[in-house]
Residue, then its C-alpha position, 0 to 999 in steps of 0.5 A: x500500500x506504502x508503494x501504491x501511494x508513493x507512486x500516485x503522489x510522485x506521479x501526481x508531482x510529476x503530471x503537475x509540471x506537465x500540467x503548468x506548461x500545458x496550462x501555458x499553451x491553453x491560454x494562448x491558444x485560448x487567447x490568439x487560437x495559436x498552440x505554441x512550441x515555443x513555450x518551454x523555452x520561454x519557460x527555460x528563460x525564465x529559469x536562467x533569469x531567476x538562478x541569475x538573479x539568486x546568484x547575485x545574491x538576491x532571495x530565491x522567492x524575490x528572483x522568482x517574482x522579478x522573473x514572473x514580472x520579467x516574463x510578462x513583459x517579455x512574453x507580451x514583447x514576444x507577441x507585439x513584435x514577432x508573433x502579430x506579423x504571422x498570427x493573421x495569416x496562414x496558422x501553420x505558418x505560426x506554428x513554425x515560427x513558434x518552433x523556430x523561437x523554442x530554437x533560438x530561445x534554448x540557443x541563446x540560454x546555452x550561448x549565455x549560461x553555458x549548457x552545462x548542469x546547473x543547480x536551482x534551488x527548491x522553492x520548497x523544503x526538501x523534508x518528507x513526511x510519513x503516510x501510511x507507510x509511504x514517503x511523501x516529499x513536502x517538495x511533491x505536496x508544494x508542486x501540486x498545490x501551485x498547480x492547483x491554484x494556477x488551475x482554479x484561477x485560470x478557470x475562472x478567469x476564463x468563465x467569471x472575468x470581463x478580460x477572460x472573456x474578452x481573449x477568447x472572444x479575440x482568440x475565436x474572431x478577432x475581427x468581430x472583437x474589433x468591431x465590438x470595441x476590445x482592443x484586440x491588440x493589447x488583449x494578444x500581448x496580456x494573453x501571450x505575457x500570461x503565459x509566459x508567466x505561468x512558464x516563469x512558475x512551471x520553470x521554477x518548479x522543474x529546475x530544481x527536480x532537474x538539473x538547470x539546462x537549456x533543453x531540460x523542458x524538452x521532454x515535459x513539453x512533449x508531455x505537456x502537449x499529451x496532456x493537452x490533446x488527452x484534456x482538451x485545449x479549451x479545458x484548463x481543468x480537462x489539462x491538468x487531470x489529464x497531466x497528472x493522469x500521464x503522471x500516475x500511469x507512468x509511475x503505475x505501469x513502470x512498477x506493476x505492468x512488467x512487460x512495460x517497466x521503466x523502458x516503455x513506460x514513456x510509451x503510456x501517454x501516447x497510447x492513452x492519447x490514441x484510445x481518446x482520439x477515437x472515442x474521443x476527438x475533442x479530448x476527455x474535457x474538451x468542446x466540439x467545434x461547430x463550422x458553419x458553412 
């Protein structure tokens, strides 16, 4: 039972990383009907600036929040001056650019903090605690507790704020947004500067679990983008159940299924997310999309 546990809280710990990053990619798909790849980098970005600014000397939690502030202000640079120039045009076109940018962000991380491993501080204490035979780290309790009220408050600002509404009326036609009034503009540059900051947090909180690298977020980006699809893109809820979904069954499946074990378990998200694209195409949480013709 101790293992079973165990397994379940690491697993849930784990999906919640994936859970941030795909958070990030829900709302600025939700914002600009863009999925954007470019998304662990900026998320590695922002790692780098606050391990920067905790080696100079300031407080772990004061680097964190200069680099939330930081990452909204960049992420909105990002959209005024890069991504307007494609986001009206053929989308696959933005798609590209948004992998050319995770390119040259981990690029650029490598070029100035070296692509060494470096060391990034817990946000939380690395003590554990007993339950029913198992060990759990106050680390593992901490992560999923952050993803939990990043979940809450995306929802609701999605379904109870005047500005929630508003990106995903700019995000479903930005032409009729205008014509109502909303400044369609600066609404792309808030959706693209919180989703940088929800990176800043989900880089935060994978560095110290990893080690501090330029491609440290690859891995949990293809994760991420399971847990979107399995979700639902529309679902911030639908997102992050189904990262910690990825996160348990990966630990379950290594440990019970022996044919599986550690070698394939990496194979378990994306069997999941064949079985739910034919029952399900929309995702587990997410809307069908209507085209009138």
């Amino acid at each position: 039972m101790g293992t079973f546990i165990q397994l379940v809280i690491d697993g849930l710990s784990t999906g919640s990383i994936y859970a941030a990053l795909a958070l990030a990619i829900v709302l600025v798909n939700q914002a600009t009907g863009l999925v954007n790849f470019a998304q662990g980098g900026m998320a590695v970005l922002s790692a780098y600036i606050a391990w920067w600014l905790a080696g100079l000397g300031v407080p772990l939690i004061l680097a964190i929040l200069i680099t939330v502030v930081v990452s909204f202000f960049l992420g909105a640079l990002i959209e005024r001056y890069l991504m307007r120039r494609f986001e009206r045009g053929d989308p696959d076109t933005a798609v590209v650019v948004t992998i050319g940018l995770l390119t040259l962000i981990t690029g650029l991380c490598g070029w100035l903090w070296t692509y060494n491993n470096q060391q990034f501080a817990s946000l939380f204490s690395l003590n554990t605690i007993q339950i029913a035979g198992a060990s759990i780290s106050v680390r593992s309790v901490g992560t999923i507790v952050v993803i939990v009220v990043m979940m809450v408050l995306l929802q609701a600002m999605f379904l109870g704020t005047k500005l929630g509404l508003a990106l995903r009326a700019v995000a479903v036609n930005p032409q009729s947004a205008a014509f109502s009034g909303l400044p369609v503009g600066r609404l792309l540059m808030v959706g693209w500067g919180l989703s940088a900051v929800l990176g800043a947090v989900a880089g935060s909180l994978v560095a110290p679990q990893l080690s501090l690298t330029p491609g440290m977020m690859d891995t949990a980006l293809v994760y991420a983008l399971a847990a979107v699809i399995l979700g639902g893109i529309s679902s911030p809820i639908g997102v992050v159940i189904a990262a910690w979904l990825i996160g348990v069954l990966e630990n379950l499946a290594a440990v019970y299924v022996s044919f599986i074990g550690y070698d394939l378990k990496v194979a378990v998200p994306f069997i999941l997310i064949f079985v739910v694209l034919i029952v399900r195409p929309q995702g587990l949480f997410g809307r069908k999309s209507v085209v009138r013709v």
